[in-house]
C-alpha positions as CSV (number, residue, x, y, z in Angstrom):
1,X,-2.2,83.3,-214.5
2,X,-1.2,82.5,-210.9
3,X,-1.2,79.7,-208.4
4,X,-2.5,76.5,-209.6
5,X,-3.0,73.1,-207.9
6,X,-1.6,69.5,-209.2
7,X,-0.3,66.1,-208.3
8,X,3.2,65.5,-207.6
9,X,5.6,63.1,-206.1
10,X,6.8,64.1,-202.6
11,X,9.2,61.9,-199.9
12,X,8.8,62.7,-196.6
13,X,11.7,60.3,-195.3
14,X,14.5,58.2,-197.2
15,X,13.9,54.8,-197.8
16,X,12.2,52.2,-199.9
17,X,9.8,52.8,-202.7
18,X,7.2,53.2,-200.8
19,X,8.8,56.6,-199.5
20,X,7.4,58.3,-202.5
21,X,3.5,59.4,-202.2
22,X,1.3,61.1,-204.8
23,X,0.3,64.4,-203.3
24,X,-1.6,67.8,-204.4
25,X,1.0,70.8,-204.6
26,X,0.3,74.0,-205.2
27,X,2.4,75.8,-207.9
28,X,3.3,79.3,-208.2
29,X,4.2,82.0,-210.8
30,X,7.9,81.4,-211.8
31,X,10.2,84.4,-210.3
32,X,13.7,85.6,-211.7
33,X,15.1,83.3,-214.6
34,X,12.1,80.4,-214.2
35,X,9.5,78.8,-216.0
36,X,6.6,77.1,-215.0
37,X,6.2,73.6,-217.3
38,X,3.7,71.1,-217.5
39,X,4.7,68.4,-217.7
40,X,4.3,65.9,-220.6
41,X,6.3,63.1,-220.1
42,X,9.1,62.9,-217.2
43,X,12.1,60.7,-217.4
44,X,13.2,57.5,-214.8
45,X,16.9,57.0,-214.2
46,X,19.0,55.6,-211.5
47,X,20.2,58.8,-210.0
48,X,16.4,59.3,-208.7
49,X,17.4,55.9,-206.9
50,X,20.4,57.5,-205.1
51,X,18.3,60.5,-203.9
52,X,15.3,58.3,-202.6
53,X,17.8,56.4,-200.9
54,X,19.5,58.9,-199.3
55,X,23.0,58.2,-201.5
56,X,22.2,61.8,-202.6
57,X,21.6,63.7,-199.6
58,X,18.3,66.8,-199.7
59,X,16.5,68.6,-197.5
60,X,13.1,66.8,-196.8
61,X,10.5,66.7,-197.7
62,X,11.6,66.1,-201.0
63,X,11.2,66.0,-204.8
64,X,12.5,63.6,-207.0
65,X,13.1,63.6,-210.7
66,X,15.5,65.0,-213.2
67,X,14.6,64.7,-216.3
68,X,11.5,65.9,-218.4
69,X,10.0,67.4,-221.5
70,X,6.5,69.7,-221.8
71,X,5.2,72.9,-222.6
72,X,6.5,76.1,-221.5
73,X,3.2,77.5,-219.1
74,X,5.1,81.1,-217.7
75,X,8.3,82.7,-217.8
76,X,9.8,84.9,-215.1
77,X,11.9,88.0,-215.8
78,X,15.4,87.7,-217.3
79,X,13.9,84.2,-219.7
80,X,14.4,84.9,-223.2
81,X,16.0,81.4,-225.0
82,X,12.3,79.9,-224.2
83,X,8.2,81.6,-224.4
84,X,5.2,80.7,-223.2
85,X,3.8,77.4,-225.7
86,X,7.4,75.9,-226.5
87,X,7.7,72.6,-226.4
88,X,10.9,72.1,-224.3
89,X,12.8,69.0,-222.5
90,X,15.7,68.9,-219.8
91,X,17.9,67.0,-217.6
92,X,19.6,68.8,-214.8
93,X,19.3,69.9,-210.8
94,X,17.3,70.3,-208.8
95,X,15.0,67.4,-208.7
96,X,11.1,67.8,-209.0
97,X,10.3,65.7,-212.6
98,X,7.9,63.8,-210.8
99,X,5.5,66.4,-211.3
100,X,2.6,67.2,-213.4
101,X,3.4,71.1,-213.4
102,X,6.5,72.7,-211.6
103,X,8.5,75.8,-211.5
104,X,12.3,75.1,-212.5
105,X,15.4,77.2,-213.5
106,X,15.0,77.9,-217.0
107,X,19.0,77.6,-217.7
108,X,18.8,73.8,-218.1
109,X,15.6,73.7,-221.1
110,X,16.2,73.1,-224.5
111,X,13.7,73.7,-227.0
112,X,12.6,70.0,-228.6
113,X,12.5,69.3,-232.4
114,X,8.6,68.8,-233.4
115,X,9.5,65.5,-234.8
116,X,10.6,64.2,-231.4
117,X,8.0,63.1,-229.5
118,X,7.6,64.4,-225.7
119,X,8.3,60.6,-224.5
120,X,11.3,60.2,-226.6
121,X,12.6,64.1,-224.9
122,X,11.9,62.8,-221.6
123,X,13.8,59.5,-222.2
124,X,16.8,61.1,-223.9
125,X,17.8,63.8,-222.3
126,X,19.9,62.6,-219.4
127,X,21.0,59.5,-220.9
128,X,21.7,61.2,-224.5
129,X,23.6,63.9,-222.8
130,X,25.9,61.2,-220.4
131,X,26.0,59.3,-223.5
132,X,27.5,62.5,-226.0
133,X,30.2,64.1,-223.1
134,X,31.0,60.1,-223.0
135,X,32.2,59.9,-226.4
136,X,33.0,63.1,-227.0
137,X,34.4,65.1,-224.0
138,X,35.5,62.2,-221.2
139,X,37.0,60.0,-224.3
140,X,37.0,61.4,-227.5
141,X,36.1,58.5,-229.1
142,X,37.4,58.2,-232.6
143,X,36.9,55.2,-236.0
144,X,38.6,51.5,-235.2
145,X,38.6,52.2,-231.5
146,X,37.5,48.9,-229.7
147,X,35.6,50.4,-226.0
148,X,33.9,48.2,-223.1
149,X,30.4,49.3,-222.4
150,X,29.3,48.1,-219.2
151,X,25.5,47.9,-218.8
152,X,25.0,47.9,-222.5
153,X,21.6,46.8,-222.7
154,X,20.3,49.3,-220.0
155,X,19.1,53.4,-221.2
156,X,22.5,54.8,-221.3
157,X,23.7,51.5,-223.1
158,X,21.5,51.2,-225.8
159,X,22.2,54.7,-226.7
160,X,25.7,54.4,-226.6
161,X,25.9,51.0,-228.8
162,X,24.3,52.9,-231.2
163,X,26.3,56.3,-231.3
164,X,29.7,53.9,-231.1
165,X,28.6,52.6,-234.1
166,X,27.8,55.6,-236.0
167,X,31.6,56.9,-234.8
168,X,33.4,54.0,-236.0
169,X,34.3,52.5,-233.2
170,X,33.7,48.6,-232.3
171,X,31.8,48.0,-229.2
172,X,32.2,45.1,-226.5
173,X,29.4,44.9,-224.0
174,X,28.1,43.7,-220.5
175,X,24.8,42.4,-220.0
176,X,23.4,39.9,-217.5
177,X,21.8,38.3,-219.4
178,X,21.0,36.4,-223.0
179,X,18.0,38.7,-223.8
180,X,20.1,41.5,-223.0
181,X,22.7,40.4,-225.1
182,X,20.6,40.0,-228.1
183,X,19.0,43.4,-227.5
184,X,22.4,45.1,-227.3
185,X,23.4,43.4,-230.7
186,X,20.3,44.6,-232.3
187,X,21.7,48.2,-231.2
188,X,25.1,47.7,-232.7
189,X,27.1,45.9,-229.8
190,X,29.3,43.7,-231.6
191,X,30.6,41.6,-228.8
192,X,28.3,40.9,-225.7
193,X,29.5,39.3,-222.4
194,X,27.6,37.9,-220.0
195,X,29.1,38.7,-216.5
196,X,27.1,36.0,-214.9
197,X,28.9,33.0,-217.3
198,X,31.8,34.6,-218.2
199,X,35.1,36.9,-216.7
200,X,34.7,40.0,-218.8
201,X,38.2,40.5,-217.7
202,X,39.8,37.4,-220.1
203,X,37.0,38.0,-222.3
204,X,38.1,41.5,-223.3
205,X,41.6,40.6,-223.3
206,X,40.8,37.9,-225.8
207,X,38.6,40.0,-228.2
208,X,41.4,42.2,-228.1
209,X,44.2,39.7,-229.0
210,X,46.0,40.5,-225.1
211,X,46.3,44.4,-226.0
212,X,43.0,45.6,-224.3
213,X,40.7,48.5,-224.7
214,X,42.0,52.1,-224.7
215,X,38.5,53.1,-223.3
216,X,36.0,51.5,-220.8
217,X,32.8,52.8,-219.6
218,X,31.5,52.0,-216.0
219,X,28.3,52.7,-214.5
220,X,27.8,49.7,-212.6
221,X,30.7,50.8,-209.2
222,X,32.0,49.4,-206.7
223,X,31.4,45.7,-208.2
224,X,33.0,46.3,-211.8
225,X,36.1,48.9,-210.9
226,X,38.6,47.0,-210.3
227,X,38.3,44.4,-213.0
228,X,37.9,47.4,-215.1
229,X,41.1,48.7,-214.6
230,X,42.4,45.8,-215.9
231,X,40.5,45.6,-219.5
232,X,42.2,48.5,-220.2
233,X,45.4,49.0,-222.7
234,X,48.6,51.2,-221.3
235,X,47.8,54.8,-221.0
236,X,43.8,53.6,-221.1
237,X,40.7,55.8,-220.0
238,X,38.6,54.8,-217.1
239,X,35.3,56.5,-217.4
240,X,33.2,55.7,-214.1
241,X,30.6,57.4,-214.0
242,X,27.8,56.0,-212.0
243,X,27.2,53.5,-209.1
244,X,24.3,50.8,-209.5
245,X,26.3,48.4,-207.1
246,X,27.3,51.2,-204.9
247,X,30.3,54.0,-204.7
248,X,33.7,53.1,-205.9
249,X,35.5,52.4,-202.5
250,X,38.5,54.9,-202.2
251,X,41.5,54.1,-204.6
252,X,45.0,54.2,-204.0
253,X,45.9,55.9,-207.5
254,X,49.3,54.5,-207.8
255,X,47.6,51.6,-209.0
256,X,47.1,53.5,-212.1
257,X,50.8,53.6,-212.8
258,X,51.3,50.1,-212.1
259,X,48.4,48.9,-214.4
260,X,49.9,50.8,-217.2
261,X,49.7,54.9,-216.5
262,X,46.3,54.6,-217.0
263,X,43.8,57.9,-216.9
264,X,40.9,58.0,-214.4
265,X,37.4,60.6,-215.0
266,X,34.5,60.8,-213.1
267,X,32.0,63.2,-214.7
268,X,28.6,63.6,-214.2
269,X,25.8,65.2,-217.0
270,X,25.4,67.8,-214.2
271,X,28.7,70.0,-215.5
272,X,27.3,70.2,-218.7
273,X,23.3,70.5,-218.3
274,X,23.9,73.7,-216.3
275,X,26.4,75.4,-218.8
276,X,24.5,76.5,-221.8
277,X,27.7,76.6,-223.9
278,X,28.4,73.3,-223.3
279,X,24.5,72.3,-223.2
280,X,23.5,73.7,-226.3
281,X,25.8,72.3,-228.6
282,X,25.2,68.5,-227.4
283,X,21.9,69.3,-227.2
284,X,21.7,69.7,-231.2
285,X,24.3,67.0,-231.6
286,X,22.0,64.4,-229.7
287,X,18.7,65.7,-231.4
288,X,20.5,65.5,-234.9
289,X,21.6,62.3,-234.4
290,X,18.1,61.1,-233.7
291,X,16.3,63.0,-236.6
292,X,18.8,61.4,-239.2
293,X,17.8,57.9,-237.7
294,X,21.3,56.6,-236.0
295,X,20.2,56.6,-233.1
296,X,16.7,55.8,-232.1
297,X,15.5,56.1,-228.5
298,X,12.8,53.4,-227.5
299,X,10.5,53.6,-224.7
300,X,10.3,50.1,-223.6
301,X,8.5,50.7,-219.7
302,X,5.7,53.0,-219.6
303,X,3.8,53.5,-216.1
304,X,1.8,56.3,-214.8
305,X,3.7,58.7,-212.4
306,X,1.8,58.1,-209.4
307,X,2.8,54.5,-210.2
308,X,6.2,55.5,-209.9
309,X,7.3,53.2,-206.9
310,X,6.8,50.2,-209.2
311,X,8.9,51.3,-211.9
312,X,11.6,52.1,-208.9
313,X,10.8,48.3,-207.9
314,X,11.7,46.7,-211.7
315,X,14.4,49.2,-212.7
316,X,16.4,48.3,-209.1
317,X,16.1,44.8,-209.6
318,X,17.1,45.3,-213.4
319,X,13.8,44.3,-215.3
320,X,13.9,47.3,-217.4
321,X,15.9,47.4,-220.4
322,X,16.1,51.1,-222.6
323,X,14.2,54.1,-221.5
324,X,11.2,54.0,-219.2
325,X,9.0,57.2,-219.2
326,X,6.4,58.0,-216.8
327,X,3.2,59.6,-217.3
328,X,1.9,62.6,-215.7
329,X,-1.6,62.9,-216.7
């Protein structure tokens, strides 16, 4: 087997979504610790935003992409937790999902249950991963907690509503609107708040009888921080850990002794995806979780990949609710 040609998405400058272009590539033989994978299913998520934009700077041209799931097609020297025909996912640097076939590090595959499909692995990987070192590692969420979800209607939400729920824990959540309220109920959300009719700030504070949350989750940035901060109950966790509005602005961090000695993360899946020790455990805690049914990942957008610019166009301007998947082939 050597060089093959296939389609792929390539940007050739920063910009809009009309940066990204459907091109042939030629792929090679994977060297030292690779694997060549075609591609199945590939994931969409809002980091691929940041690095079209330029947010994330790379080298162009450039690749974008970081989640997927397929079949294993080669594997270089020094491979040995995946062979050639497994059916593997992943979510991890560098980009290059948008693919039909590339060659990738193998340290970031895991090999994916038969009974999940390849659309469900390409959906879940990224946000299931944020989702378990959310709960788990950033928070260690235990039963009776009460936590504020930002965004709880969007991949990462939905996901998180229900894994809250199988914890314990009672879950308050943002959404923007009354359809995404309803869908993050259906997922286990027991509170929703609209931040376009109400002050999630008073909101939370009520539902919590003054004391606030000992946890919140924010992926929205620069608009939410602040008013964050302030949901949260002395010695509380902020979790930011993403940017749909745009980066947190600098913070002066005695404000966290002020508000209460409050804690302040920001992770990113990234640490763990390229530690196996850390990878493999949450790998099978995410995969169990979905085989015994509490938590069930839903592919609600399906486009083809080299219609990829349109599912850039509804996911920025926040059409998309759960997972979105594109389609290689």
């Amino acid at each position: 087997m050597s060089s093959i040609q296939a389609k792929a998405i390539r940007m050739f400058k920063t910009g809009g979504p009309e940066v990204m272009e459907w091109v042939d590539v030629e792929v090679g033989l994977p060297g030292p610790n690779e694997v060549r994978i075609k591609h199945e299913a590939v994931g969409l998520n809002y980091i691929d935003v940041y690095f079209r934009v330029g947010m994330y700077p790379q080298p162009l041209p450039a690749s974008l992409g970081m989640e997927g799931a397929g079949v294993v097609e080669a594997v270089g020297p020094g491979v040995t937790h995946v062979k050639v025909g497994d059916r593997v996912a992943y979510a991890g640097r560098p980009p290059g999902a948008y693919s039909q076939v590339r060659v990738m590090p193998a340290e970031t595959l895991v090999k994916l249950p038969d009974a999940i499909s390849f659309e469900q692995g390409a959906a879940m990987m990224l946000q299931g991963l944020t989702v378990q070192y959310l709960l788990n590692d950033s928070y260690q969420v235990k039963p009776g907690d009460v936590v504020l979800f930002h965004a709880a209607a969007g991949g990462v939400g939905l996901i998180a509503c229900q894994w809250l729920k199988a914890l314990g824990a009672t879950v308050i959540g943002t959404v923007g609107s009354e359809e995404k309220a309803a869908l993050a109920k259906a997922h286990g959300c027991d509170h929703t708040i609209n931040y376009n009719k109400e002050n999630f700030v008073e909101r939370t504070r009520e539902l919590t009888n003054g004391k606030g949350v000992p946890v919140v989750y924010d992926s929205i940035g620069k608009d939410t921080f602040m008013q964050s901060l302030d949901c949260l109950s002395p010695r509380g966790m902020m979790v930011t850990y993403g940017n749909a509005s745009g980066p947190v602005p600098p913070v002066d961090v005695s404000i966290l002794g002020g508000k209460g000695s409050l804690k302040l993360t920001r992770p990113t899946v990234m640490t763990y995806a390229h530690n196996r020790a850390l990878l493999e455990p949450m790998s099978a805690d995410l995969f169990d979780r979905v085989l015994k049914g509490q938590i069930k990942i839903e592919v609600n957008q399906t486009y083809q990949l080299e219609n990829v610019a349109q599912a850039h166009r509804d996911l920025e301007s926040r059409k998309t609710t759960g997972s979105t998947v594109l389609m290689p082939w």
